[in-house]
N, CA, C and O atoms as a MOPAC input file, in Angstrom:
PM7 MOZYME 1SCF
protein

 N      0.83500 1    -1.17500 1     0.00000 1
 C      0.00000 1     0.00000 1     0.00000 1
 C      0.88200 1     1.24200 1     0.00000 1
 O      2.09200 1     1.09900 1     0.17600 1
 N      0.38000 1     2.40100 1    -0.17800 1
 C      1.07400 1     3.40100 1    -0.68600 1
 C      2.02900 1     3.70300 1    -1.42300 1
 O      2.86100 1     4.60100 1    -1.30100 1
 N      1.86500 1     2.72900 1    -2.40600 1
 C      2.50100 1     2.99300 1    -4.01300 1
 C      1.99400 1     4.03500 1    -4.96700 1
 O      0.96600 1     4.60600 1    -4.60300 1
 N      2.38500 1     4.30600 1    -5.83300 1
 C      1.67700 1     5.42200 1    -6.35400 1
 C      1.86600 1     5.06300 1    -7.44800 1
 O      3.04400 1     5.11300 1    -7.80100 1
 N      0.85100 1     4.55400 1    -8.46400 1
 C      1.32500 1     4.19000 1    -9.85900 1
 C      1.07600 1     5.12300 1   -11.25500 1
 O     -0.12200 1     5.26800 1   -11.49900 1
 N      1.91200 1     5.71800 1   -12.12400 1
 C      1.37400 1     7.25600 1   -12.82300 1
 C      1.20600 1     6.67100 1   -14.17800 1
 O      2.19900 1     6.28000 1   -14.79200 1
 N      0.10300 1     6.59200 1   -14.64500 1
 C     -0.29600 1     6.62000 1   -16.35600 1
 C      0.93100 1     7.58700 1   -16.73800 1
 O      1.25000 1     8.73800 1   -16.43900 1
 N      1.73400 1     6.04300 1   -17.95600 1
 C      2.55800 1     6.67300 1   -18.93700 1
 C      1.96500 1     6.13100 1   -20.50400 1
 O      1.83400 1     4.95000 1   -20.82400 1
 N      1.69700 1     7.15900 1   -21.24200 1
 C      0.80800 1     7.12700 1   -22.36100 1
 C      1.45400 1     6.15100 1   -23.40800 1
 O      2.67200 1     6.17600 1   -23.23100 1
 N      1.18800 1     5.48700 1   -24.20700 1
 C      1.97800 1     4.99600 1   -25.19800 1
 C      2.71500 1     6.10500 1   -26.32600 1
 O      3.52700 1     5.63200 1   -27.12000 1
 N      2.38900 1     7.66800 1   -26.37200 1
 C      3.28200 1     8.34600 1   -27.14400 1
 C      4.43000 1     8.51100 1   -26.80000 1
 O      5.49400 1     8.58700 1   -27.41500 1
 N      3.99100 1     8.59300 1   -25.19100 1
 C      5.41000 1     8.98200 1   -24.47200 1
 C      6.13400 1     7.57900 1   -24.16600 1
 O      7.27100 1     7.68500 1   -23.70700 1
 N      5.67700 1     6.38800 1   -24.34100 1
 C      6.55800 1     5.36100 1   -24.13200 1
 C      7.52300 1     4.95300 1   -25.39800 1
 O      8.54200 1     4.27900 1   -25.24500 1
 N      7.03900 1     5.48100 1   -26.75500 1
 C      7.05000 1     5.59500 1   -27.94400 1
 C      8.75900 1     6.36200 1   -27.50300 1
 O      9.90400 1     5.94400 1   -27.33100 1
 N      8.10600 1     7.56400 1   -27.47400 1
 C      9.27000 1     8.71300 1   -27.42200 1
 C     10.43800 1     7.85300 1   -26.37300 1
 O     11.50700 1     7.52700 1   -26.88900 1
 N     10.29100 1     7.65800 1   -25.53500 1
 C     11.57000 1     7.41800 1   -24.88000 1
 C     12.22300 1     5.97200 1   -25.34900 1
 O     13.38500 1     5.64200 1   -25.11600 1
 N     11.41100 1     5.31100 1   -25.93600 1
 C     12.17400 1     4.18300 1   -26.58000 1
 C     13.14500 1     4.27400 1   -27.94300 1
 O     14.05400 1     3.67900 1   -28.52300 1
 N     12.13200 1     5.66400 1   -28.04200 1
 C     13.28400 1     5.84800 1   -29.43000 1
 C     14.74900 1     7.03600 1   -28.84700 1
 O     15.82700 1     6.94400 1   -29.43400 1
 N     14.60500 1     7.86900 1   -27.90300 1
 C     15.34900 1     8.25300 1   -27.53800 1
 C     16.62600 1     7.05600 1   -26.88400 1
 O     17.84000 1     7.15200 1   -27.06100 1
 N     15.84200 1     5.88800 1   -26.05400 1
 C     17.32100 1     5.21900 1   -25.56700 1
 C     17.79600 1     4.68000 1   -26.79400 1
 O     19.02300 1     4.71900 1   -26.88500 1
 N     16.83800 1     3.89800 1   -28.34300 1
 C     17.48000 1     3.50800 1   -29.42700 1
 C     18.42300 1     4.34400 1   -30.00600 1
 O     19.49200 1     3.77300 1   -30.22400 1
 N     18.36000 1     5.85200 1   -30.41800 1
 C     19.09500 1     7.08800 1   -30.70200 1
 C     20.25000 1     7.00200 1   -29.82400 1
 O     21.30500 1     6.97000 1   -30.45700 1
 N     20.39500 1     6.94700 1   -28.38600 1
 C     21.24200 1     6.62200 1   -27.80700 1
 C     22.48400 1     5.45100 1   -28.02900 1
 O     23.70200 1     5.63000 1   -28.00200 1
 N     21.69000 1     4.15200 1   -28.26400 1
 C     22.54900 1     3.12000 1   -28.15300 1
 C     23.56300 1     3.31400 1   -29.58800 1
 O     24.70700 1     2.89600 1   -29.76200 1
 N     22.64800 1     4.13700 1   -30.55500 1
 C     22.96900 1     3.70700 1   -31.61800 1
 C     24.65500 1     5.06400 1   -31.71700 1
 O     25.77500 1     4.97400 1   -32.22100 1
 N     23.96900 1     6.07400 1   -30.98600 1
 C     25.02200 1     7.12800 1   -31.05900 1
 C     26.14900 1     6.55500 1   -30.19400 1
 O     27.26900 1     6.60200 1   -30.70400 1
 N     26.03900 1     6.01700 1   -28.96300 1
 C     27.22800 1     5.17600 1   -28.34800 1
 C     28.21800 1     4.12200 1   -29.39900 1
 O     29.44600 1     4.10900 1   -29.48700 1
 N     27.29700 1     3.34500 1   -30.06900 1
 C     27.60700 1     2.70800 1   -30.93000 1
 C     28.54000 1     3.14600 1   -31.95400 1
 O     29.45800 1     2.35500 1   -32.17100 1
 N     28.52100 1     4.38800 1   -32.74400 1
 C     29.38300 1     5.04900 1   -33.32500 1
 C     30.21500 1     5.66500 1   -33.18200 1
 O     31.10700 1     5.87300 1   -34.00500 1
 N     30.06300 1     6.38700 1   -31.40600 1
 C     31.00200 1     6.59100 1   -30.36000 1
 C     31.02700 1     6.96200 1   -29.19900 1
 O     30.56700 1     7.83300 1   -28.46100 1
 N     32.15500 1     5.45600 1   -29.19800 1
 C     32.34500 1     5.15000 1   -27.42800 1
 C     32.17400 1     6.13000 1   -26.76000 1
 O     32.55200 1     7.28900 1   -26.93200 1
 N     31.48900 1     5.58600 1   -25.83800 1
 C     32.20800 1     6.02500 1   -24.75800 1
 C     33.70200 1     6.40700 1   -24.48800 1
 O     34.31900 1     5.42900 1   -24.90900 1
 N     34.79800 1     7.50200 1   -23.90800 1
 C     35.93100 1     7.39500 1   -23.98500 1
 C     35.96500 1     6.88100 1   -22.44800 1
 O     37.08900 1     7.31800 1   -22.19900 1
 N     35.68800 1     6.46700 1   -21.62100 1
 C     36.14700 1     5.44200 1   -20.27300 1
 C     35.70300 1     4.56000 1   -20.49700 1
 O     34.49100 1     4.35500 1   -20.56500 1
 N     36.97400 1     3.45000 1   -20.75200 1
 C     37.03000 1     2.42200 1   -21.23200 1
 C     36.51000 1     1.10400 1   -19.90400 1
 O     36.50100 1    -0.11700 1   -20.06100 1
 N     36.31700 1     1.50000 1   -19.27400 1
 C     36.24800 1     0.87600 1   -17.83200 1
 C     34.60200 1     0.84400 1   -17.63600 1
 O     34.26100 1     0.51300 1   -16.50000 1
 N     33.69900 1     1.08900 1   -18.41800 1
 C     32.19300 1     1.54300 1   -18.83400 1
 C     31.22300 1     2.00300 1   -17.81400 1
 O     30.04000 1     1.69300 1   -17.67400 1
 N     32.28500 1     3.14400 1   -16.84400 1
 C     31.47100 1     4.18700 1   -16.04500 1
 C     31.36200 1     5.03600 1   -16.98400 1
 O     32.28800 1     5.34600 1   -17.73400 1
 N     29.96500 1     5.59000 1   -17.03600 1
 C     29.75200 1     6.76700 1   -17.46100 1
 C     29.95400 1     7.40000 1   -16.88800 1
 O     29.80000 1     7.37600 1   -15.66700 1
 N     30.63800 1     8.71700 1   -17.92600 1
 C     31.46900 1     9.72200 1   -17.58200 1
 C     30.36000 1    10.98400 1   -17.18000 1
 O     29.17800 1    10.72600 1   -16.95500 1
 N     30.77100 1    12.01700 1   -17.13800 1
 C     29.90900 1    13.35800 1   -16.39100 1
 C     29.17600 1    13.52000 1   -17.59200 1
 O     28.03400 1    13.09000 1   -17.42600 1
 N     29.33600 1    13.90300 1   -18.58200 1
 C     28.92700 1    14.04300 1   -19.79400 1
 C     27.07200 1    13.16300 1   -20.18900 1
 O     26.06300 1    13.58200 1   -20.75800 1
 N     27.43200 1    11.84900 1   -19.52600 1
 C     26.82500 1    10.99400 1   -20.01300 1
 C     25.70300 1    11.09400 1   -18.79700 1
 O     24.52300 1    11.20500 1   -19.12900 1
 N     25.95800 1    11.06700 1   -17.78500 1
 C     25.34300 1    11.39500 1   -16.60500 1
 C     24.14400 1    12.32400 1   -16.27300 1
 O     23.09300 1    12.14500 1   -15.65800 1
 N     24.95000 1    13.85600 1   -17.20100 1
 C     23.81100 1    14.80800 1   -17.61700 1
 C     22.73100 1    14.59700 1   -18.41300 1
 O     21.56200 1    14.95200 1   -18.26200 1
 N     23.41600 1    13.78800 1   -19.54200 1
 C     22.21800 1    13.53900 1   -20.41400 1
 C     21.27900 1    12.05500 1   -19.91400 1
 O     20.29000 1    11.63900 1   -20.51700 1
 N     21.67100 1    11.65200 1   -19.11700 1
 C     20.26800 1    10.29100 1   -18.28100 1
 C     19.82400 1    10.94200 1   -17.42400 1
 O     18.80800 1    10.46800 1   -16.91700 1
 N     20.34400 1    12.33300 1   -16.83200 1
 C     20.17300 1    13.35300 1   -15.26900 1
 C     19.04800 1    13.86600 1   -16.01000 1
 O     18.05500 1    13.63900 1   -15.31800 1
 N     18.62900 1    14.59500 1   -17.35000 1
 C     17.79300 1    15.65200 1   -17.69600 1
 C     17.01600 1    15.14900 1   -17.92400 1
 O     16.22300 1    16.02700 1   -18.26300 1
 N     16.37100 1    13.91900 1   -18.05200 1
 C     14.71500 1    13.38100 1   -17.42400 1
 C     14.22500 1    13.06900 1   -19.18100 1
 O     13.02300 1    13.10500 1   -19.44200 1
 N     15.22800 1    12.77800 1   -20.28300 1
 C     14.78500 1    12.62100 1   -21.45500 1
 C     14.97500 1    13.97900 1   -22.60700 1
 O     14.83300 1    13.90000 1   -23.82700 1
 N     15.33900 1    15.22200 1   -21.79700 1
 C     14.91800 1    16.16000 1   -22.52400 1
 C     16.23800 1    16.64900 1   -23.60100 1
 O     17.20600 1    17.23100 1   -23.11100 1
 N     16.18500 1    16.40100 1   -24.86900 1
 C     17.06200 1    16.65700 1   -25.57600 1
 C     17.42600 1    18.32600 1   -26.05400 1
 O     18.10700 1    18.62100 1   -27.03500 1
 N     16.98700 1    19.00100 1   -25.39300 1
 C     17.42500 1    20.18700 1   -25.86800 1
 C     18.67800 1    20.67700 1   -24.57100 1
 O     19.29600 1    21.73600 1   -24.67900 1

């Protein structure tokens, strides 16, 4: 009890699936440079800003 469960729409499940695909695919073309596969500060910000690409 006292879970809180929030309607996520299928546009917006849409959108962020294609944002982590855009992701994998941009990793994919280039690394990461810590080879040790902590993400670096860089990478951090952009999973920190809640999806928002601008």
């Amino acid at each position: 009890m006292g879970q809180i469960i929030q309607f996520v729409s299928k546009s917006e499940r849409e959108r962020l699936r294609l944002i982590r695909e855009a992701r994998a695919i941009y990793d994919s073309i280039f690394p990461p440079a810590d080879p040790s596969g902590e993400p670096s500060n860089g990478a951090n910000a952009r999973q920190g800003d809640g999806g928002n690409l601008a």
